[in-house]
BAKOL-788497 format. One record per residue (C-alpha): z negated, y negated, x; residue number from 1. Coordinates in steps of 0.1 Angstrom, whole numbers. Layout:
N
ATOM      zz      yy      xx    nr
ATOM       Z       Y       X   NUM
...
// end
This chain:
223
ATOM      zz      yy      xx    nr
ATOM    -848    -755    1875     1
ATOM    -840    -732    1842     2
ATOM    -805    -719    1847     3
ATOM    -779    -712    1824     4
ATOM    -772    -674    1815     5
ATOM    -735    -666    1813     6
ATOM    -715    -667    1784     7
ATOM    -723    -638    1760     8
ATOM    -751    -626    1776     9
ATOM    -774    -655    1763    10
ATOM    -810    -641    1751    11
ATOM    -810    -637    1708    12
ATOM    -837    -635    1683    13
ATOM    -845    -603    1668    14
ATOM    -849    -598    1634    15
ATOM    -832    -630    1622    16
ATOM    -827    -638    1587    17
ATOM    -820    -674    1567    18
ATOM    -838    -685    1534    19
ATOM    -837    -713    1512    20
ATOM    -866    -736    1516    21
ATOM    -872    -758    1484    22
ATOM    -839    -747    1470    23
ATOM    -832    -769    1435    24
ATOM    -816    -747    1408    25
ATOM    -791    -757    1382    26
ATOM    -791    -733    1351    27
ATOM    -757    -730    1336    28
ATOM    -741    -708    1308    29
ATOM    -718    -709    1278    30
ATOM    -724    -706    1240    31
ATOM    -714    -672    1227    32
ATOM    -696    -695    1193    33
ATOM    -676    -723    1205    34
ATOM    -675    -735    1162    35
ATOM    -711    -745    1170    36
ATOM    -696    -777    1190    37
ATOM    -672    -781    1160    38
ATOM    -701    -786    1134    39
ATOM    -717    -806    1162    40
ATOM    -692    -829    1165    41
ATOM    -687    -830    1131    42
ATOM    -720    -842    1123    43
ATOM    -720    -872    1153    44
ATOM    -691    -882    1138    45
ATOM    -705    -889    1111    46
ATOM    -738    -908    1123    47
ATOM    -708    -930    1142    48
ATOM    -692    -936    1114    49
ATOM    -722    -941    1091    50
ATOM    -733    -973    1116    51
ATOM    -768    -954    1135    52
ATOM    -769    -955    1171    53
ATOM    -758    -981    1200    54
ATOM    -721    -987    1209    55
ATOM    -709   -1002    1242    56
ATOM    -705   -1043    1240    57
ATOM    -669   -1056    1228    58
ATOM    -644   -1056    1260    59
ATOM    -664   -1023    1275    60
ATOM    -656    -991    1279    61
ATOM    -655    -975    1242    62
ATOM    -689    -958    1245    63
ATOM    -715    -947    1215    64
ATOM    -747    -933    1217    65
ATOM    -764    -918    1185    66
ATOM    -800    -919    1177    67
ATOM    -824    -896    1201    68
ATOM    -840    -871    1173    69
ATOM    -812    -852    1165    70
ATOM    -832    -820    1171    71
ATOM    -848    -829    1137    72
ATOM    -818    -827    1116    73
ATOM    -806    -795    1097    74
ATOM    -773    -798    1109    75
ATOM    -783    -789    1146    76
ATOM    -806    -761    1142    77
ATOM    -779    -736    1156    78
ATOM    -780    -758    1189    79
ATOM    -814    -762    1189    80
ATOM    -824    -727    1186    81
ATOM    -802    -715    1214    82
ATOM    -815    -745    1240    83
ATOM    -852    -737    1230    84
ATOM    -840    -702    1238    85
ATOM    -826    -710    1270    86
ATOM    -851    -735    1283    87
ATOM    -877    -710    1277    88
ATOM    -863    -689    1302    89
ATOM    -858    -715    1324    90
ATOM    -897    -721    1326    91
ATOM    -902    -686    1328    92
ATOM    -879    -686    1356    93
ATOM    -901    -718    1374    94
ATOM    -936    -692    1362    95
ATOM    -944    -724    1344    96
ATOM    -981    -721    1331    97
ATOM    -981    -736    1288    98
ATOM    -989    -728    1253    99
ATOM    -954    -742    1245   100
ATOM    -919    -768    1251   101
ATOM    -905    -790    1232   102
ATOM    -872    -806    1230   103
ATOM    -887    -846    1236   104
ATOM    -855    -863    1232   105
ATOM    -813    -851    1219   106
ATOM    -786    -875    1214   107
ATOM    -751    -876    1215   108
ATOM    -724    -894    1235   109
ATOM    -690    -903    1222   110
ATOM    -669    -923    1247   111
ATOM    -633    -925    1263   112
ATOM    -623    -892    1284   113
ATOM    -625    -916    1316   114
ATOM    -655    -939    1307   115
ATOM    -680    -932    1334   116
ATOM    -720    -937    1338   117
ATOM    -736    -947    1373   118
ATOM    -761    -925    1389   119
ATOM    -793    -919    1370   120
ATOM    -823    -893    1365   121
ATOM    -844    -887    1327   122
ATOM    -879    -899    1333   123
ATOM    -909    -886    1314   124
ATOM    -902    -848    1311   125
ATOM    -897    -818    1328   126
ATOM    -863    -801    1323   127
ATOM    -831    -819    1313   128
ATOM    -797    -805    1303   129
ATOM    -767    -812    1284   130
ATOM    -741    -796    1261   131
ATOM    -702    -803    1262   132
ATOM    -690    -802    1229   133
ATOM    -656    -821    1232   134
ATOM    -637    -822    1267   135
ATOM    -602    -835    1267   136
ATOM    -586    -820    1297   137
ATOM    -590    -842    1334   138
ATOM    -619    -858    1314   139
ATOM    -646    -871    1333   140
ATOM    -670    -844    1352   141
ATOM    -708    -843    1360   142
ATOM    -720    -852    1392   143
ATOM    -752    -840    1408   144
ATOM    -766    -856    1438   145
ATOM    -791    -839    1460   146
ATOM    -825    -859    1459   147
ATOM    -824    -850    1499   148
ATOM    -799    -876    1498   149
ATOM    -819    -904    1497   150
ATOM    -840    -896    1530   151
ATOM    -815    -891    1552   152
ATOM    -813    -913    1586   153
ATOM    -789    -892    1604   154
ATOM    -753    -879    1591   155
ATOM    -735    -857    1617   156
ATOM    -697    -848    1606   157
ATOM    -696    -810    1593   158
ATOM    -668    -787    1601   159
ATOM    -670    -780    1563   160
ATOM    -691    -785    1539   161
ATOM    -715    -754    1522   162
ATOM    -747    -756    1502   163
ATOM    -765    -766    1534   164
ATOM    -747    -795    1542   165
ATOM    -736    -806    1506   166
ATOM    -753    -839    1488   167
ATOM    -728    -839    1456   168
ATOM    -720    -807    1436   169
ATOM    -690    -819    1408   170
ATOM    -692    -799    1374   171
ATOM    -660    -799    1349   172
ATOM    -667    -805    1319   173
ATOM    -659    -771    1299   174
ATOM    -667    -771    1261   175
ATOM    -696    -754    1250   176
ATOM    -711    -752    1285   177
ATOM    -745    -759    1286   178
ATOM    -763    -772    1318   179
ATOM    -800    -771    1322   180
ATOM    -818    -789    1354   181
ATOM    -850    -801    1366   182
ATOM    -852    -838    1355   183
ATOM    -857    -856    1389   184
ATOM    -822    -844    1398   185
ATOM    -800    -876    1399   186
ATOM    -768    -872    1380   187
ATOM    -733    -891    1372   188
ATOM    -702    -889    1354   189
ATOM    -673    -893    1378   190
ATOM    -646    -913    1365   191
ATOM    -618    -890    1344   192
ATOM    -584    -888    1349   193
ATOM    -569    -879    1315   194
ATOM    -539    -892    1302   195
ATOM    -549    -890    1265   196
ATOM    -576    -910    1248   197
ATOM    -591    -886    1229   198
ATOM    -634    -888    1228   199
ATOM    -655    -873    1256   200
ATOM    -688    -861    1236   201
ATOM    -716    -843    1253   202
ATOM    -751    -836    1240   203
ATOM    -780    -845    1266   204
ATOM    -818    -836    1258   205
ATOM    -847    -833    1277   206
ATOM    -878    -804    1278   207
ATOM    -917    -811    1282   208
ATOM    -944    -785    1276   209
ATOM    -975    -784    1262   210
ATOM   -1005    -771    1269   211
ATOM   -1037    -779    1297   212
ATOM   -1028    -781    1331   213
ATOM   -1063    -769    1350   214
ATOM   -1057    -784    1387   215
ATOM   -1089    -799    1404   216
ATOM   -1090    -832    1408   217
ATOM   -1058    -834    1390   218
ATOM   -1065    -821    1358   219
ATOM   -1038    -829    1325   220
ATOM   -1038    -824    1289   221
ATOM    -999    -821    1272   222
ATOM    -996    -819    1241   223
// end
């Protein structure tokens, strides 16, 4: 029968150390010239008023979405330029093997500081971010959801929760803050609490590369 050393004399491991195994980053950072978002929302404003894009249904939450090329338009080259910049280093960061990215899709929303959207991920690219250009204070935040999440069949009770333990991270919305994140990541926006009704406008887009992808058996040509 094994028997039980006494307290504090147990046996330990020697040269002990803890790593991340698959750890999933999330890339965040601020524009250096918060009047970018000014001209930004300028210009949504006024594909809104001019009739493009999709609003919510009459009785809904007052939600609009513009059309999803706005990388294309003149207006947006200042935001473009820096999230070309940034992503770049984000697949630099990832060693990501290409002859190029590409921004595949960039739209805006405009909606009520407390509207909120369910849980969802951005199919058919690599990267996915967004850009807070207006944020009413106590307006709604961002939530991430670990994709561990959905493969768990056992939930002990933590003595407090850390990076380890932790399914949801929560991100304020901050203007000018831009958020990049690899697209399977499910995300939310948590319902605000602001006592104004001033718009909620963000700016999501997504990343792909280009290029040949030389795996065996599993070869891929991006372009």
């Amino acid at each position: 029968m094994l028997s039980t050393p006494p307290a504090g004399t147990a046996v330990e491991l020697t040269e002990k150390r803890m790593f991340m195994l698959f750890p999933t980053p999330m890339f965040m950072g601020k524009l250096p010239d918060l009047s970018v978002c000014d001209r930004v929302e300028k210009k949504v404003r006024e594909l809104q008023k001019s009739g493009k894009g999709r609003s919510a249904p009459k009785g809904a939450s007052p939600a609009w979405m513009s059309p999803d090329d706005l990388y294309d338009l003149p207006e947006m080259k200042e935001l473009v330029d820096v999230i070309m910049a940034e992503t770049g280093k984000v697949l630099d960061a990832f060693a990501v093997k290409r002859d190029s990215h590409y921004i595949t899709s960039m739209w805006a929303n405009i909606t009520h500081p407390n509207h909120r959207q369910d849980i969802h991920v951005h199919p058919n690219c690599f990267l996915s971010g967004l850009v807070y250009i207006k944020t009413p204070m106590n307006c709604g935040p961002t939530l991430f959801a670990s994709p561990r999440k959905f493969t768990k069949n056992f939930e002990p009770r933590y003595t407090a929760k850390n990076e380890l333990n932790s399914d949801f991270i929560i991100i304020p919305a901050e203007k000018g803050r831009m958020l990049i994140w690899p697209s399977h990541v499910p995300h939310a926006v948590e319902q605000g609490t602001a006592d104004e009704t001033e718009d909620r406008i963000t700016v999501p887009f997504n990343i792909m590369i280009r290029g040949r992808i030389e795996l065996f058996t599993a070869s891929l040509n991006l372009s």
